[in-house]
Structure formats: structure tokens, C-alpha cells
C-alpha positions in Angstrom: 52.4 26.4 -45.2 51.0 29.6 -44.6 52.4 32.0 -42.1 50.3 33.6 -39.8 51.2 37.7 -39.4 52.3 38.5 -35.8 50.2 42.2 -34.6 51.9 43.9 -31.9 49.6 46.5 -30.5 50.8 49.6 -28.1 48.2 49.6 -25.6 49.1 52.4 -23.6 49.9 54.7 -27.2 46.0 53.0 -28.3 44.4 53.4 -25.1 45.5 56.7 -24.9 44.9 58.2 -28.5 41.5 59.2 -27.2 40.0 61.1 -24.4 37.7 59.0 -22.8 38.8 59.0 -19.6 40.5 56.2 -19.5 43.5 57.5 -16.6 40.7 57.0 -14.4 41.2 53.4 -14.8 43.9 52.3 -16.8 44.0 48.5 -16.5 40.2 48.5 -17.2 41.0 50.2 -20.2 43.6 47.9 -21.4 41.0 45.5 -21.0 38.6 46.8 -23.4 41.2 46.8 -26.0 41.9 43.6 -25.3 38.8 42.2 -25.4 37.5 44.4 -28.6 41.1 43.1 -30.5 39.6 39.7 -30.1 38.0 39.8 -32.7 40.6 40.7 -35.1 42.0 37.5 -34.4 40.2 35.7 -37.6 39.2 38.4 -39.5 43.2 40.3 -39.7 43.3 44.0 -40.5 44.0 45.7 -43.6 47.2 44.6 -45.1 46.8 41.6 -42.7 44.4 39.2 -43.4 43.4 36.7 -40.5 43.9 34.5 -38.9 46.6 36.8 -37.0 48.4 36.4 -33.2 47.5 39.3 -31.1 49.8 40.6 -28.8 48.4 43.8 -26.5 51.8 44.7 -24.9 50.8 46.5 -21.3 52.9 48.9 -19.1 52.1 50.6 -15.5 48.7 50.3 -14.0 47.8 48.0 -16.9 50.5 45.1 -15.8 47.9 43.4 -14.5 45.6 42.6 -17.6 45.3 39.1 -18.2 45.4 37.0 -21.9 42.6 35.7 -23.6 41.9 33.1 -26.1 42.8 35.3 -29.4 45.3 37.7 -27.5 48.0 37.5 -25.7 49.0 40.1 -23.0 52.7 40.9 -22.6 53.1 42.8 -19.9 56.5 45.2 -20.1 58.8 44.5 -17.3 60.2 48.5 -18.2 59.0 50.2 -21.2 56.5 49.1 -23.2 58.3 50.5 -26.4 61.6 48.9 -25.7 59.5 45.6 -25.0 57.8 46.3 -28.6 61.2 46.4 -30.4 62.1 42.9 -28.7 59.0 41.5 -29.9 59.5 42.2 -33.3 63.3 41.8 -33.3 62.8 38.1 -31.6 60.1 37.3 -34.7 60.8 34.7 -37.2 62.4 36.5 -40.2 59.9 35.4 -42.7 57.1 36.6 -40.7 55.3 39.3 -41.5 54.8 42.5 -38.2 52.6 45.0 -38.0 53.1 47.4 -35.1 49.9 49.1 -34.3 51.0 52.7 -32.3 51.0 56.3 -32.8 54.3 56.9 -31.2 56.9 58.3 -34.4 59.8 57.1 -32.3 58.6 53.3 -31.8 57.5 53.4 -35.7 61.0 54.2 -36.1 62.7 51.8 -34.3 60.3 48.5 -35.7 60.4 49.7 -38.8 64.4 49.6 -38.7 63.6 45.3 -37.8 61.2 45.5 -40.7 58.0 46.1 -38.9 54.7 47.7 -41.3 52.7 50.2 -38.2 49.6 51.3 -38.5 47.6 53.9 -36.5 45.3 53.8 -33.3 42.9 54.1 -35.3 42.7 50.4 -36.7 41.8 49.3 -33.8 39.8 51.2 -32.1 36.9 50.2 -34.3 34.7 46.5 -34.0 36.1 44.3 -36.8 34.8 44.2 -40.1 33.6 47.5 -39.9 
């Protein structure tokens, strides 16, 4: 049986890694990413290969983003980061986690469940590139 890898991503920590002006409109934003980590669903991420379950956890303005067929939106009923750590505490032991965010003290904390994290920055590419 093989065990698909669970992908937490930090949307708020992705979304706002670069200056695009995305405060403008925050939930839009969050959409982007989520539509754009679609396609990461099959195809995995380095260290990860696919198929993978996508979960874009939301905070704030971005509450309001909806799920999509490859990726679930979990929107934080507080802080996204303390929502994160549940996430990957709650995950089957045997599962392989990677936490994608920027933030040292969330890397800290899912890496204490045994979480691997990775950078904005593998996501904010299309797949396969």
C-alpha cells in the first residue's frame, strides 16, 4: 500500500514572501496559490513525489477561499501557525509531512512532530518546472 505524503502549505507566510501586492487583495491571493498548487497534486515536490494531499491553510481576509479538487482549504479558526502544528500533530504517524513556510518559529514547532519544511519558494513556481 503506498502512502500518500500529506503538504501543509502556509498561505499567508507563501503569499506574502513576495511583493506583489498582494495586501491589496488578500483572499484573491490565496486564491492563486491555491489554484497554482493544484497542480502539484500529481506531480509532488522534491523529496515528495505525487500523488500528494494539498492542504493551503488560510487566516484573516483569506477565510473565505474555497477547496478545489486537488487542494483542500483549511481555514484557521485563530492562527494559522497554531492550526499548522494541529495538522501535522493529528497526521497518521507513518505518514510522511512537509510543511511548506518561511516562518523559523512554525519550522520549529512541525519539525518537533516530525514535519520536513521547505521554503516559499517551492511553490511559488508552475509544477514541473
Amino acid at each position: 500500500m503506498v502512502t500518500t505524503s500529506l503538504v501543509i502549505v502556509d498561505a499567508a507566510n507563501v503569499v506574502g514572501s513576495v511583493p506583489d501586492g498582494w495586501w491589496r487583495d488578500r483572499r484573491g491571493a490565496a486564491e492563486r496559490l491555491r489554484d497554482r498548487l493544484a497542480g502539484y497534486a500529481t506531480t509532488g515536490l522534491p523529496g515528495f513525489a505525487g500523488p500528494v494531499e494539498l492542504v493551503l491553510v488560510v487566516e484573516g481576509a483569506a477565510r473565505g477561499v474555497v477547496s478545489v479538487a486537488d487542494v483542500r482549504v483549511e481555514p484557521a479558526p485563530g492562527s494559522g501557525d497554531d492550526t499548522i502544528v494541529d495538522l501535522v500533530a493529528g497526521r497518521a504517524a507513518d505518514r510522511p509531512c512537509l510543511v511548506v513556510t518561511a516562518d523559523r518559529e512554525l519550522r520549529r514547532r512541525v519539525e518537533a512532530h516530525g514535519a520536513e519544511c521547505a521554503g516559499p519558494r517551492t511553490v511559488r513556481q508552475a509544477p514541473g518546472s
